[in-house]
N, C-alpha and C positions, 0 to 999 in steps of 0.2 A: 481266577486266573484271567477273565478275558476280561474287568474290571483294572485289573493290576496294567493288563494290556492298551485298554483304552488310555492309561494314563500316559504311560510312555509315550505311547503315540502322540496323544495330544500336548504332552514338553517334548516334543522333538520337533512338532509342528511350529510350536513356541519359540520354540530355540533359535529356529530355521531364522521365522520373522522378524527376532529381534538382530539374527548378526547381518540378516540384509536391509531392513532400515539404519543400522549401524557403520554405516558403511559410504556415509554420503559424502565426505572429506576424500576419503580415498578413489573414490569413484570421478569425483568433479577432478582432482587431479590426474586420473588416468586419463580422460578425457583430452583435458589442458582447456578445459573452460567451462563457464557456470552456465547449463539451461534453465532460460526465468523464463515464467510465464506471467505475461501482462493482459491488458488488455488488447480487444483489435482495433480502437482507436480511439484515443480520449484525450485532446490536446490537455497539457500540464501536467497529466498523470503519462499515459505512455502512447506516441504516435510519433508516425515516421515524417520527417519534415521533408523541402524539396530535395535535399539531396538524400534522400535514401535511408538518414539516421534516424534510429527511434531516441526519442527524446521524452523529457518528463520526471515528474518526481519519483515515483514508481521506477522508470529505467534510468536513475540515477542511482537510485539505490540499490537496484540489481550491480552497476559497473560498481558502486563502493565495495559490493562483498568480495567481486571479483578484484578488486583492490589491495584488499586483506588477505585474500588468500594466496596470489597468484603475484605480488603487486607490482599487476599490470591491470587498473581499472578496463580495458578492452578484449579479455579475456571471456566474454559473454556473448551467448545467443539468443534470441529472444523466438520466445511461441506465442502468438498473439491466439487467447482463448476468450471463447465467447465467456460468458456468469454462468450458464450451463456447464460447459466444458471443463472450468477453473480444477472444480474439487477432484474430479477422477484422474486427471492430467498430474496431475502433482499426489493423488492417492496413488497411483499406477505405474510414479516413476520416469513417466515422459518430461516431467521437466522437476528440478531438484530443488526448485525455489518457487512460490509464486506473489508476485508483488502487483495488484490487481486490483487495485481500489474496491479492498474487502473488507468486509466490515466483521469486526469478533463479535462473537455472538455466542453464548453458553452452549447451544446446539451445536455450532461448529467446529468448537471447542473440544467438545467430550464427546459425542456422538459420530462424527467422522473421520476420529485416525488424526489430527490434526491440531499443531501448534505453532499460538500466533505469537510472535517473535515480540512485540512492542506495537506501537501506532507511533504509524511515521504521516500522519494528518487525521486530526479531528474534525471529523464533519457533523450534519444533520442532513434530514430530508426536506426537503421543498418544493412549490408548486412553480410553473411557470405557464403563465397565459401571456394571449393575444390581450394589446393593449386595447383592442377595440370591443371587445366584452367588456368592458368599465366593471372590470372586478378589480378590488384593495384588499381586497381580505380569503380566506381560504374557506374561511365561514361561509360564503356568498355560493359556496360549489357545490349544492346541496342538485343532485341531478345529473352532475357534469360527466362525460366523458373523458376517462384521463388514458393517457397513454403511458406504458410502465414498461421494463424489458426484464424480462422472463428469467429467474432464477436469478432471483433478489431481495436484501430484506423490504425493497420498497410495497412489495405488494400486502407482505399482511400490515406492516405500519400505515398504509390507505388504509385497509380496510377494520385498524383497528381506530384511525382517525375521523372517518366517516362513522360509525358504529357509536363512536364514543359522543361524536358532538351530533347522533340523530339526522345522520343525510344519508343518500344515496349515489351509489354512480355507476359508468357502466365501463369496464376495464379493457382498453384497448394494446392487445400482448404484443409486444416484437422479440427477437432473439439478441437484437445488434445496441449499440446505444444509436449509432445512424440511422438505422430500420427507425427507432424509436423519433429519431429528431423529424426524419423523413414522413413519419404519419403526421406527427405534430405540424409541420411546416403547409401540409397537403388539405389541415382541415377534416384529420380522420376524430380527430378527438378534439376538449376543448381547450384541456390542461395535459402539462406530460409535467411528472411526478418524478425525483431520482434525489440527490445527494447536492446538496445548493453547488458544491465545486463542478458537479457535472451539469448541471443546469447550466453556469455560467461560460463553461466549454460549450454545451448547445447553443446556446445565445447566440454568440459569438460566430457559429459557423452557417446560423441564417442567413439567407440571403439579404435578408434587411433586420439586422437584431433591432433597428427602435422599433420593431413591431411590435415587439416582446417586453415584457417585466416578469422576475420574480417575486414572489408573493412575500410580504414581511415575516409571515409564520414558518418557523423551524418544528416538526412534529415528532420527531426522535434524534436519539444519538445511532452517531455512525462512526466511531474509531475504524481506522483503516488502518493494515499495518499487511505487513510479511507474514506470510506461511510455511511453517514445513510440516512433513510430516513426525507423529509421532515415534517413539523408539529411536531416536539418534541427539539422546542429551550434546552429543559434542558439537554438530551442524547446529542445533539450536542454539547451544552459546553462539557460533559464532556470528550466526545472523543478529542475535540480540545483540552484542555488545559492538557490531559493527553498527548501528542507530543508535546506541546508547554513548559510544564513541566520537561521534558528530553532533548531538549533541551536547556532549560534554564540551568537543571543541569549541563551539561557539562562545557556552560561557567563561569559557578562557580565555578567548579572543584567539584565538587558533584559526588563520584561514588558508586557505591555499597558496596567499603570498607569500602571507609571510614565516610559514611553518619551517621553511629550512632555516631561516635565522634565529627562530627560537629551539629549535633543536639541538643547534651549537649554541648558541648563548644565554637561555635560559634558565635560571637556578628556583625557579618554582619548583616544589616536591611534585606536585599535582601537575603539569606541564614533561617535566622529568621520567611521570609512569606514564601517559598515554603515546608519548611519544617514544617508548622505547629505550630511554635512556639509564632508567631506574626500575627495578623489578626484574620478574619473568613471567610478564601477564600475557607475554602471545605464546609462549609455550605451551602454557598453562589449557591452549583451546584449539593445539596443534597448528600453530601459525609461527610467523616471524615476530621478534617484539618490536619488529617495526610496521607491525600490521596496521595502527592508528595514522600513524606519518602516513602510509600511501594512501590509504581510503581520504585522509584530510587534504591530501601536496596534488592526488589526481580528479576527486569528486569536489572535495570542498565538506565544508560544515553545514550544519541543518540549515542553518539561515543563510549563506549565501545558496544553496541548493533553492531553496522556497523562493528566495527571489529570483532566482533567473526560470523557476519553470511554472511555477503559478502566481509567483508575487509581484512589485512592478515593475520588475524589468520582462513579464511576460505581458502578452494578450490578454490573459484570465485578470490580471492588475487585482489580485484578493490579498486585501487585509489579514497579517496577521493573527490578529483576532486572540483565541485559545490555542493557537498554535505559536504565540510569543511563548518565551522561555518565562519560567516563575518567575523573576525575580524583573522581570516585563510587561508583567499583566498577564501573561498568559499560565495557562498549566502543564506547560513542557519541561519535563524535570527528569533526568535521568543519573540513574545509581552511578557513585563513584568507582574510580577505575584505581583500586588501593588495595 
């Protein structure tokens, strides 16, 4: 009997967790807006400019879901959480998206409640020193002090980089990525270690960046992409297919200009469904089937996105690189919308 009992209890407990993970559509619509959590400052990924607005790839892709779902891409709030903070924020509910220049990792993945929606930028990790240590190479760091910030994969990718090519170092922790630039800048370390895109956002907010270079050597992958939590297949699609949606636009040539005239005048099958015109593929994930149009008419496509917030119409001026679409050199490739 109290075997028969333990079960019930534990499918009711069950029950419970999956209809309130389930729940995340109807919820961000009660609300009347989407809480993303990003970072607390990371120019190109997500940081507040002089007027007050957070900007960045990361918080552009927070306003496209709010696009999709709502389509009013400004239907969003943003919680700026430290790499600490990130997981239990978005485990606990406090914010129902988080787009945070995170990296998927098979631990993240299966071990914390948590699913990563796509990679909305391919990165690696990287060194960056003082030009006046006349180091060229990462090999040369055998000793160095690096400075890292706290609850990230950069620390065991050091230490399985050091380990592996027979060096030492001594790890200098901060919470913030500024704490992190701030020790580097100060002479606490000799190297500060993170993701080459953050490096070159550090650089940048030097007070003298020709001080600085990044090191030629990439020591891991680091896909970065959106998070939710697990238990709500629907919120899931819709974050997937709203960055599978922009980049599908691109390779149509779908941009924000000119999407209302392809909307009436386009007789592509493939242009036809993402736009709403052909199908019922926004029903299909509890949306409008004009879900695609807003996220494209008010955010834009992957690639004008990448240019105006880490490409060269930003400060960051980063090469497309592996984040060119396939059929560009790069490995950005996203399932059709059919």
């Amino acid at each position: 009997m109290k075997s028969i009992l333990k079960i019930l209890i534990a499918a009711i407990i069950a029950a419970t967790f999956s209809i309130a993970n389930a729940a995340t559509l109807d919820d961000v619509k009660r609300k009347g807006h989407i809480q993303c959590g990003v970072s607390s400052g990371l120019p190109g990924f997500s940081s507040v400019d002089d007027k007050g607005v957070m900007q960045g790839i990361d918080a552009a892709f927070c306003r496209a879901v709010a696009a999709a779902v709502f389509g009013d891409a400004s239907k969003v709030k943003f919680s700026k959480l430290t790499a600490k903070e990130r997981f239990a924020a978005l485990s606990s509910g406090e914010v129902d998206l988080l787009v945070r220049n995170t990296t998927w990792s098979m631990h993240r993945d299966t071990d914390l409640g948590l699913n990563f929606a796509g990679v909305n930028y391919y990165d690696g990790q990287g060194f960056l020193v003082k030009k006046n240590l006349g180091v060229t190479s990462a090999k040369q760091l055998n000793g160095a002090s690096v400075c890292i910030q706290a609850g990230t994969t950069t620390e065991l990718n050091l230490s399985d980089y050091f380990r592996s090519n027979g060096m030492k170092f001594k790890a200098i922790t901060y919470d913030t990525s500024d704490q992190t630039r701030s020790g580097f800048e100060a002479g606490r370390c000799d190297v500060l270690t993170s993701d080459r895109s953050q490096l070159a956002a550090i650089r940048i907010g030097l007070k003298n960046p020709n001080t600085a270079v990044v090191l030629p050597e990439v020591i891991s992958k680091e896909p970065l992409g959106p998070v939710v939590r697990q238990g709500d297949d629907q919120w899931f699609n819709i974050v997937r297919w709203v960055l599978n949606a922009q980049i599908n636009a691109e390779e149509l040539g779908l941009t924000s200009s000119n999407v209302r005239k392809n909307y009436a005048n386009s007789n592509l099958p493939a242009v036809k469904r993402i736009l709403g015109r052909e199908g019922n593929f926004g029903g299909k994930i509890g949306l409008s089937n004009k879900w695609a149009y807003n996220v494209i008419l008010q955010v834009g496509n992957y690639g004008e996105v990448f240019k105006r917030t880490v490409g060269s119409d930003s400060p960051l001026n980063l090469s497309r690189g592996v984040n060119a679409l396939w059929n560009e050199g790069g490995i950005l490739y996203a399932p059709p919308i059919r």
